[in-house]
C-alpha positions in Angstrom: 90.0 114.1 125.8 92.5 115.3 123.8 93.8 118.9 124.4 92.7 120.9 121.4 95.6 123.4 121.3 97.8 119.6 121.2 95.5 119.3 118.1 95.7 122.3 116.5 99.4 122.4 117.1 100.0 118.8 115.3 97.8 119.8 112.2 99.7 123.2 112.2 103.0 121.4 112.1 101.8 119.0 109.4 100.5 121.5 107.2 103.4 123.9 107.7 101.5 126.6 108.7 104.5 128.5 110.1 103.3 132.0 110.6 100.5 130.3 112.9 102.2 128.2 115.4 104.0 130.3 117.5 100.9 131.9 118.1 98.7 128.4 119.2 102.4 127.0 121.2 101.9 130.4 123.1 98.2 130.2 123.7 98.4 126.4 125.2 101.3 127.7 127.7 98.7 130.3 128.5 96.0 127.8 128.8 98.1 126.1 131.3 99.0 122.9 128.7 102.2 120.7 130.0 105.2 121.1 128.1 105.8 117.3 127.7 102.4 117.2 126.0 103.2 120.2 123.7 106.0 118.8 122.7 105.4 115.2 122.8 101.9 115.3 121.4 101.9 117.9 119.5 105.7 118.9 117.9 107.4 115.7 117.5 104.1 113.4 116.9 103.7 116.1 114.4 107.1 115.3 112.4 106.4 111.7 112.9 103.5 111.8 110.9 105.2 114.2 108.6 108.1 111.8 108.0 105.5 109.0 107.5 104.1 110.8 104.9 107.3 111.6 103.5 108.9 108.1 103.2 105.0 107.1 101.7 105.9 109.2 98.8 102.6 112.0 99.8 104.9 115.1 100.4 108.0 115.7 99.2 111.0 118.1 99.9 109.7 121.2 100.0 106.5 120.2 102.0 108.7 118.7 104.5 111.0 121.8 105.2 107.8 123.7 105.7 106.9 121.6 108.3 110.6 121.2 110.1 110.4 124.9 109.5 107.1 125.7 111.4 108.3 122.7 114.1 111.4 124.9 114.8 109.6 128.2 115.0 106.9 126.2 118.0 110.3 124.7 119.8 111.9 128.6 119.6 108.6 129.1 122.4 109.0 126.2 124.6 112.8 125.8 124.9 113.5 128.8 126.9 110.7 128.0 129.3 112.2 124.3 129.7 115.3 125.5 130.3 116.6 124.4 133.4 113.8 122.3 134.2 114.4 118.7 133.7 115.0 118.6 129.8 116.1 115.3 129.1 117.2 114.8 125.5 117.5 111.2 124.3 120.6 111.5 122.9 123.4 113.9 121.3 124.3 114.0 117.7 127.0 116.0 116.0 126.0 117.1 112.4 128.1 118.2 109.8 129.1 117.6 105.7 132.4 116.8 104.8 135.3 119.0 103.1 134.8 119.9 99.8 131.3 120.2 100.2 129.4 123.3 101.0 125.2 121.3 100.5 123.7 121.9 103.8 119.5 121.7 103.1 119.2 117.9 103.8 121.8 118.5 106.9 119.7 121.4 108.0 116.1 119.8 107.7 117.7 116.3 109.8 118.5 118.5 112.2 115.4 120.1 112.7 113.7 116.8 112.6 116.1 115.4 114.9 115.6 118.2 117.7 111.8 117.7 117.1 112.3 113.8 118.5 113.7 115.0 121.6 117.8 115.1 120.2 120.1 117.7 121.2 121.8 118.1 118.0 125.4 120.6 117.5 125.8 121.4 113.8 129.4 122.1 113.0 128.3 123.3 110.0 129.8 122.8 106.0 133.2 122.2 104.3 134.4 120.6 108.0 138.0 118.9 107.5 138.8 115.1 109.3 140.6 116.9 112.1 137.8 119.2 113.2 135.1 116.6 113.1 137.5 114.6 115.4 138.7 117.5 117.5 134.3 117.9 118.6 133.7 114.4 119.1 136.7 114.0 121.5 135.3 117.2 122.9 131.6 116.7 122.8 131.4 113.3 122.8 128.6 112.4 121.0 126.4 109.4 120.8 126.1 109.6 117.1 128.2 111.5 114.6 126.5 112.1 111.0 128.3 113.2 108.6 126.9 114.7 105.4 127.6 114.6 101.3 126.2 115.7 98.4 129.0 115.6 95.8 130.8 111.7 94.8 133.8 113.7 95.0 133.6 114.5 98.6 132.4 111.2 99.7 135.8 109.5 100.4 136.0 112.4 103.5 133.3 109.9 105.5 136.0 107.2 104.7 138.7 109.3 106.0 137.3 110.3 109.2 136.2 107.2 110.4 139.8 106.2 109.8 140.9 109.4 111.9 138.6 108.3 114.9 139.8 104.9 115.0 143.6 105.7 115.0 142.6 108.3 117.7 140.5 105.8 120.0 137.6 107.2 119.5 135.9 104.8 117.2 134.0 102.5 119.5 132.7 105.3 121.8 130.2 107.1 119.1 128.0 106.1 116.2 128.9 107.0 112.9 125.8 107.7 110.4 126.0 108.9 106.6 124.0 110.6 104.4 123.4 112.4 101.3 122.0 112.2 97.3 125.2 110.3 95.8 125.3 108.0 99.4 124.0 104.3 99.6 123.8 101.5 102.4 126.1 99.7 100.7 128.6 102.7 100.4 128.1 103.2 104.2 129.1 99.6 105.1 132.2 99.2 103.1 133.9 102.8 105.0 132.7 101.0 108.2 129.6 103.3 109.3 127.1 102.3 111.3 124.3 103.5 109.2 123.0 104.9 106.4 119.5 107.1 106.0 117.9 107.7 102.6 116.0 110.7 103.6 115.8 112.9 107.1 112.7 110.4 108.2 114.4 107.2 107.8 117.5 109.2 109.1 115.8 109.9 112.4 114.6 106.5 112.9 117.7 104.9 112.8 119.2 107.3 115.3 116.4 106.7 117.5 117.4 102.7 117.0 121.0 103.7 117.7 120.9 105.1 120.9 118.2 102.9 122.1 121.2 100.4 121.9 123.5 102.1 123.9 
């Protein structure tokens, strides 16, 4: 039977009830609920069904931030607990938008999203120039870089960084993902990326597909 804290914590997430998760994440640890399942279960089969819902056209933006929102305020509880305990994220992924361009919402709720599928995710922020976003993946080294635009005038940077990490050897070792209003599929294949996400859902899926190759 299914752990009714697990329960309440998915429809919490769901709903966006923010200012009631914390509490119910607390009172399973208390209850002596596994980690995995609160997280697994509960957190991220939360968002999944969230970006279901999302991509099905039933919520829209705001909806969804409420929920990445309340997800974030359940994984605040459990992530100092796991801490040192055998945390295995699935992969790493270095966020940030482009020079120029200082939109950060869609960056910020694909990165909540993406810690809530088990990600470890470094944001390196807004208005990053080519030779930063280089400089971290050499330093990080990343399986997925994803790179973020919301102006047509700021959308040749993904261009120009992918250039930079090929000239610098760093091309084939990392994933290279774009997104953004003015961004397209096709857009993404002619600078050479290795995908493209219309929203944070679809976003999220394809990284999951991405390092699942590696």
């Amino acid at each position: 039977m299914t752990n009714s804290f697990i329960v309440q914590i998915k429809h919490a997430v769901v709903d966006g009830k923010h200012k009631e998760i914390q509490r119910l994440v607390q009172s399973a640890i208390e209850e002596k609920t596994s980690l995995e399942d609160i997280l697994n279960s509960g957190l991220i089969a939360a968002m999944d069904v969230v970006g279901q819902k999302f991509s099905d056209g039933q919520i829209f933006v705001p909806e969804m931030l409420a929920s990445a929102f309340t997800m974030k305020k359940g994984l605040d509880i459990v992530k100092p607990i796991i801490k040192g305990a055998d945390n295995k994220s699935i992969g790493t992924i270095v966020m940030g938008t482009v020079k120029g361009d200082l939109h950060d919402i869609g960056k910020n709720l694909f990165c909540m999203m993406l810690e809530g599928a088990g990600f470890k995710v470094i944001d390196l922020g807004i208005d990053l120039t080519v030779e930063k976003v280089v400089q971290q993946v050499r330093k990080i080294k990343p399986d997925i870089l994803g790179l973020s635009a919301l102006l047509t005038t700021t959308m040749p940077e993904m261009k120009r960084v992918i250039e930079e990490l090929k000239i610098n050897g760093l091309r084939d070792s990392v994933k290279v993902i774009v997104g953004g209003a003015p961004v397209s599929a096709n857009f993404a294949k002619k600078i050479g990326a290795d995908g493209y996400g219309e929203d944070a859902a679809e976003a999220v899926q394809l990284s999951k597909k991405l390092v699942s190759k590696n």
